[in-house]
N, C-alpha and C positions, 0 to 999 in steps of 0.2 A: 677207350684206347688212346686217341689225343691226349687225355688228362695223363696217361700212365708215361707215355713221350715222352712230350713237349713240356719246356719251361712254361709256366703260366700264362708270362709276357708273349708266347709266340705262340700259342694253339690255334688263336685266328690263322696263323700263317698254313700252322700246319695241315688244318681243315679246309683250308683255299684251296690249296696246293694239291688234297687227296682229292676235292671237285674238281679242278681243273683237267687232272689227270681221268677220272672217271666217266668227265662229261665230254674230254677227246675221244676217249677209246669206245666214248658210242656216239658222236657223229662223225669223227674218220671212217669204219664202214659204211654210214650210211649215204653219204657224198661218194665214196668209192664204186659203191652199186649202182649209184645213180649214175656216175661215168659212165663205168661198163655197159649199165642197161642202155645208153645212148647212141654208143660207140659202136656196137657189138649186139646179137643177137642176144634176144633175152631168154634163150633157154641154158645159152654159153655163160654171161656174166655171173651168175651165182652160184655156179660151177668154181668159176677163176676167183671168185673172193672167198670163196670153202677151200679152195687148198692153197689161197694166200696165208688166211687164216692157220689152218694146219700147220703150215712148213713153219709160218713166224711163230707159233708155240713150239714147236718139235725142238727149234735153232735156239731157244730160249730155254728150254728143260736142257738140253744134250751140252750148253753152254754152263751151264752148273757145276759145281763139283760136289762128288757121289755124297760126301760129307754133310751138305749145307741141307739135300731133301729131303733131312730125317727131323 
């Protein structure tokens, strides 16, 4: 997919940048529950990062337009 992209000169960039991204969006949760589990009881915190979770995909599809999710 990079190859199909990305200019030749910039596929490192591109493949950085889809790591970077991919290796956020799995220790952002996992820092987040560690908060909660801290802060808060721990049958409450994976509760509150499942319908964080939920509502920030829901805000992100319904942010779309109807056109783009086909």
């Amino acid at each position: 997919m990079a190859r199909r992209l990305a200019d030749p000169r910039h596929r490192a960039d591109l493949l950085s940048t889809y790591f970077l991204f991919a290796y956020t969006g799995t220790i952002v949760p996992t820092l987040a529950l560690g908060l909660l589990d801290q802060t808060m009881n721990q049958d409450v915190a994976p509760l509150i990062l499942a319908v964080a979770v939920v509502a920030t995909t829901l805000a992100g599809a319904l942010s779309r337009p109807i056109n783009a999710i086909a």
